[in-house]
C-alpha positions as CSV (number, residue, x, y, z in Angstrom):
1,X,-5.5,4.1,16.9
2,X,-6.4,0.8,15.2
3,X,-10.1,2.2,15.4
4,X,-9.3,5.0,13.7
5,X,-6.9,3.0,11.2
6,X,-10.2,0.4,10.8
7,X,-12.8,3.2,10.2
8,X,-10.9,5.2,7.4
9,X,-10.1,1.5,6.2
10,X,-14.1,1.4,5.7
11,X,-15.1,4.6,4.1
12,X,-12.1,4.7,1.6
13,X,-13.1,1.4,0.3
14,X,-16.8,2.9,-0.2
15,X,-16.3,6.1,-1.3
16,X,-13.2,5.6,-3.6
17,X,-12.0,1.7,-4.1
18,X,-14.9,0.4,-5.1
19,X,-15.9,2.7,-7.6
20,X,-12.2,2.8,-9.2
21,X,-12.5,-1.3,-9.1
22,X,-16.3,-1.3,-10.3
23,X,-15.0,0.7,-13.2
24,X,-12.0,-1.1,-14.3
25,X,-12.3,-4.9,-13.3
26,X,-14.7,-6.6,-15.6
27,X,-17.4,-8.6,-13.3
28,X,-15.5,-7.6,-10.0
29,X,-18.6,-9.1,-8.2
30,X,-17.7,-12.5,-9.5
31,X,-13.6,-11.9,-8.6
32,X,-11.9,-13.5,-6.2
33,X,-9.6,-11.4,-4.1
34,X,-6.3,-11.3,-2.1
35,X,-5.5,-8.1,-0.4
36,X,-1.8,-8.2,1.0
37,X,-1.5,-6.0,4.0
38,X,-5.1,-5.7,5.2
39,X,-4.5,-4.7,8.1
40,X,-7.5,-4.3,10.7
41,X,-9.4,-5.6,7.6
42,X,-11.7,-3.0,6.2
43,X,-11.2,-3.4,2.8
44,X,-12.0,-7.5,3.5
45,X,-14.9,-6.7,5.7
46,X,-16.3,-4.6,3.0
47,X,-16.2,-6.8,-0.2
48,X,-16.8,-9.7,2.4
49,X,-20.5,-8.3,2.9
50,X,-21.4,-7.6,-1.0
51,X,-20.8,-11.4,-1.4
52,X,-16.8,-11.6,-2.9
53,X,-14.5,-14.3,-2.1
54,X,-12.1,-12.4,0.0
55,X,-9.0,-13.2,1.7
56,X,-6.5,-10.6,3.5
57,X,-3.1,-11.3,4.9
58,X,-1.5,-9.2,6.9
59,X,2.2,-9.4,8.6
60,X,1.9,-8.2,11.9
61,X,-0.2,-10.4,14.1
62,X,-1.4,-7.9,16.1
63,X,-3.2,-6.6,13.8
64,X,-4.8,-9.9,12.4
65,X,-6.1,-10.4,16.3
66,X,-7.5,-6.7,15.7
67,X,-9.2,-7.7,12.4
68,X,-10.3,-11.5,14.1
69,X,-11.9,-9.3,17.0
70,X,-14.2,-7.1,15.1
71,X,-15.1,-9.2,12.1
72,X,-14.7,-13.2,13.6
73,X,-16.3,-14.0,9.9
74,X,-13.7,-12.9,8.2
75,X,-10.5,-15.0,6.3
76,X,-7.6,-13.1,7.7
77,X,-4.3,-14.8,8.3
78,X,-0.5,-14.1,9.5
79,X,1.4,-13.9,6.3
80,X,4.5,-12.3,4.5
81,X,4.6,-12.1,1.0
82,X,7.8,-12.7,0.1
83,X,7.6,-16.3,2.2
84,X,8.4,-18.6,-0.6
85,X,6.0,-20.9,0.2
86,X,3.1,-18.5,0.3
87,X,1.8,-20.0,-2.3
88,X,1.3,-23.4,-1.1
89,X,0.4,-21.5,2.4
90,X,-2.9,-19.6,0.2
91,X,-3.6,-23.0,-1.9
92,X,-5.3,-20.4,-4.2
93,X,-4.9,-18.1,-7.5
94,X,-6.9,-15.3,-7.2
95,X,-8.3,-12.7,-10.1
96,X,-8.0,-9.4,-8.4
97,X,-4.5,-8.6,-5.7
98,X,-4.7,-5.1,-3.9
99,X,-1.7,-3.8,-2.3
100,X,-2.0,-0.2,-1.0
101,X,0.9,0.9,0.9
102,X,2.6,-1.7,1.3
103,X,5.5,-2.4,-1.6
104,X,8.0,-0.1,-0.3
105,X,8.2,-1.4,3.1
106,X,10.0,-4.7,1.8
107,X,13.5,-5.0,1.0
108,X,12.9,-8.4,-0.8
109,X,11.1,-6.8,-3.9
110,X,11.9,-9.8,-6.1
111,X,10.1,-12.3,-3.7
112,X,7.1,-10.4,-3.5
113,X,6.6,-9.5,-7.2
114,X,7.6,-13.4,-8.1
115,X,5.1,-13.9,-5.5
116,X,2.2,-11.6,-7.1
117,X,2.7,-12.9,-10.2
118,X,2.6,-16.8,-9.0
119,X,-1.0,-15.7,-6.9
120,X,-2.7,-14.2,-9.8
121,X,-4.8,-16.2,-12.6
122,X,-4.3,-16.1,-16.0
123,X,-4.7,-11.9,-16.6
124,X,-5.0,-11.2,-13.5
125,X,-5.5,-7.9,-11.9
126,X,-3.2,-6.1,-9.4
127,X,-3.7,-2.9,-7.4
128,X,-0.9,-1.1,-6.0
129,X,-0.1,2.3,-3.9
130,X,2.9,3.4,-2.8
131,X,4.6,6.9,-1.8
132,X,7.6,7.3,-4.0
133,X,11.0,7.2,-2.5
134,X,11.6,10.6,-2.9
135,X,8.2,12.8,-2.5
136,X,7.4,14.5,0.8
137,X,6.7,12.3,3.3
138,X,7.8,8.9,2.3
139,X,9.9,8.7,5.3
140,X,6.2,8.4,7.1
141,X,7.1,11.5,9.5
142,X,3.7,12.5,9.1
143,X,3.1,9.8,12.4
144,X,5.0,11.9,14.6
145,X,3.5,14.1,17.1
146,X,5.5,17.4,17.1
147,X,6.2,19.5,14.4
148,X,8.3,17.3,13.1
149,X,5.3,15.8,11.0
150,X,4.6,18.5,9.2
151,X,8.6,18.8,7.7
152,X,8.4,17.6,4.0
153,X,11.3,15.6,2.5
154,X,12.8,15.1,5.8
155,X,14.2,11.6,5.1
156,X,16.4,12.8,2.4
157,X,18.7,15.0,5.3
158,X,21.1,13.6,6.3
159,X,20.7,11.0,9.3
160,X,22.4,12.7,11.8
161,X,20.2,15.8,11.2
162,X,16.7,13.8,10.9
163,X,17.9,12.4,14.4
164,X,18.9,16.1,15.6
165,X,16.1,17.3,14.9
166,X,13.8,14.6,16.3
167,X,15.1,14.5,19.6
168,X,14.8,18.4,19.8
169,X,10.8,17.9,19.4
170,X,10.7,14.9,21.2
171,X,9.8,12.1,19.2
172,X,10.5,8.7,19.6
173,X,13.7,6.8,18.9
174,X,11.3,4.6,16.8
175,X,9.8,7.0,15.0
176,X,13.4,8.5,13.8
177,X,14.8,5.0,12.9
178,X,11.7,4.6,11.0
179,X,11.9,7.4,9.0
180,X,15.3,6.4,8.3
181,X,14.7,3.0,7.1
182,X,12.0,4.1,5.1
183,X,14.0,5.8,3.0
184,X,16.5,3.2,3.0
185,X,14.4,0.8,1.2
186,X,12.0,3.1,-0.2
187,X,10.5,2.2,-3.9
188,X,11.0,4.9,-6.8
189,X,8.2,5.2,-9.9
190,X,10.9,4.7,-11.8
191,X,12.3,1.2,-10.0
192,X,8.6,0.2,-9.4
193,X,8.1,0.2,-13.5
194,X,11.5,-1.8,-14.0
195,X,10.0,-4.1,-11.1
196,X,6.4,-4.1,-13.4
197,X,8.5,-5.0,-16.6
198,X,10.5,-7.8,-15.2
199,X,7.4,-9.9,-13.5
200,X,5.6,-9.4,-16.7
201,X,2.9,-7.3,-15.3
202,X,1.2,-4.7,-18.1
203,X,0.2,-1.3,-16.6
204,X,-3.4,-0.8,-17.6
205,X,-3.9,2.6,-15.8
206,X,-1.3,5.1,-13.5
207,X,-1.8,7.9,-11.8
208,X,0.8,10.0,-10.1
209,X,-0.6,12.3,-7.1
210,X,0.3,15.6,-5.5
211,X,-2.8,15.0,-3.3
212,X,-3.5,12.0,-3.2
213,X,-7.7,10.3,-2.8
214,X,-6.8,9.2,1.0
215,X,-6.1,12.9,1.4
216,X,-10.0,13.4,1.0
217,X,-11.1,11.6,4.0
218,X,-7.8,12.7,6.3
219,X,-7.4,16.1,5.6
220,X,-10.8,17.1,3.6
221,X,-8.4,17.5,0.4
222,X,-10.0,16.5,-3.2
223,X,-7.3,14.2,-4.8
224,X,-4.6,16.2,-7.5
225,X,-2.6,14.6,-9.6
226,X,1.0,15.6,-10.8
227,X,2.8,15.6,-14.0
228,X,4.7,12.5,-15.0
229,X,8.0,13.9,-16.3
230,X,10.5,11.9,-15.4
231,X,12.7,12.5,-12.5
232,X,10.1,15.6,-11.5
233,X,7.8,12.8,-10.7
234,X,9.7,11.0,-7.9
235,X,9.7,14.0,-5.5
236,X,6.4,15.8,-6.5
237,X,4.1,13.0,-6.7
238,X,3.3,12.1,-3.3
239,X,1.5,8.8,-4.6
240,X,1.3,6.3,-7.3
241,X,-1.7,4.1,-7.6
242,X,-1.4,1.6,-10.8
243,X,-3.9,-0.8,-11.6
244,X,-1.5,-4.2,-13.3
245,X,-2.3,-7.0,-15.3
246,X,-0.6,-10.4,-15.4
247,X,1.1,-11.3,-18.9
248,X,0.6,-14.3,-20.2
């Protein structure tokens, strides 16, 4: 699995990231860059090998061993981004943060914008993905391997049905709790863009997706986007990528 994970990890950074980055960060050659939750390290190994100053972090260790293993060249530590003293850890400001998948699997959403916003130069660039709280498979189901996968807005049942029905296909006790935690702490559009407006962060581009670019390397699927109208949005987009800048 964590080949799989690494190898998708490379070709979405070729055939989509850096192209979206080449276009909208000025000079991102010359940029140096943090990516929080890098996981086996394919976005890092990438830029790493044009030439950018790089650094991932990444909370599970097991996957910083995986990313050590297959790129030893690499700066990839053990981090959490809502540590307070994060900061201090890095020793660095950086002009460019990506953070794809990531923001709505911690609870502590003040830390880690405060956080962001501390790690970034003077107008500074973040990138940011999430699934929104309420679109199709933000409860993560899709990593089941019944079909139970393939059931969309299955985290908004109630629990004792999402658990009734995962023990009748089988999965895991993990899996289920999963799915409802996920939804527990899961991040709205609408939440995220209070979050962007109190840390001071400007949103230079958005995009909603029904499909969204991953989909295009998974599934074969050419990326859709969906309409913004509020409320609408949080369960038909089933991603929002935004591309922030720091205030200052």
């Amino acid at each position: 699995m964590a080949e799989k994970h690494y190898s998708e990890q490379i070709d979405f950074t070729n055939s989509y990231l850096i192209p979206y980055l080449e276009k909208y960060i000025p000079d991102l050659y010359k940029c140096s860059i943090l990516e929080v939750g890098c996981a086996e390290g394919g976005f890092v190994k990438v830029l790493h090998d044009k030439g950018v100053k790089i650094k991932g972090v990444e909370l599970e260790q097991s996957r910083v061993d995986t990313a050590k293993i297959k790129a030893p060249e690499l700066d990839i530590i053990q981090a959490d981004i809502t540590d307070p003293e994060i900061a201090d850890k890095l020793k660095h400001k950086y002009d460019l943060i990506v953070m794809r998948d990531v923001i709505e699997h911690i609870p502590n959403r003040d830390a880690a914008f405060r956080n962001l916003f501390n790690l970034l130069n003077s107008n500074g660039y973040l990138f940011i993905t999430f699934p929104p709280r309420f679109s199709g498979f933000a409860g993560h189901q899709q990593n089941g391997k019944s079909i139970y996968r393939f059931i969309p807005y299955l985290q908004l049942l109630p629990n004792f049905l999402i658990k009734l029905l995962g023990n009748l296909f089988g999965e895991s006790d993990e899996l289920i709790k999963h799915i409802i935690e996920n939804y527990k702490i899961g991040l709205s559009v609408n939440k995220f863009e209070y979050f962007c407006q109190k840390y001071s962060f400007k949103i230079v581009k958005k995009d909603l997706f029904l499909f969204r670019p991953i989909y295009k390397i998974r599934f074969g699927i050419n990326p859709l986007r969906a309409p913004g109208i509020p409320i609408f949005r949080e369960f038909i987009a089933f991603g929002c990528e935004c591309l922030l800048k720091k205030k200052v």
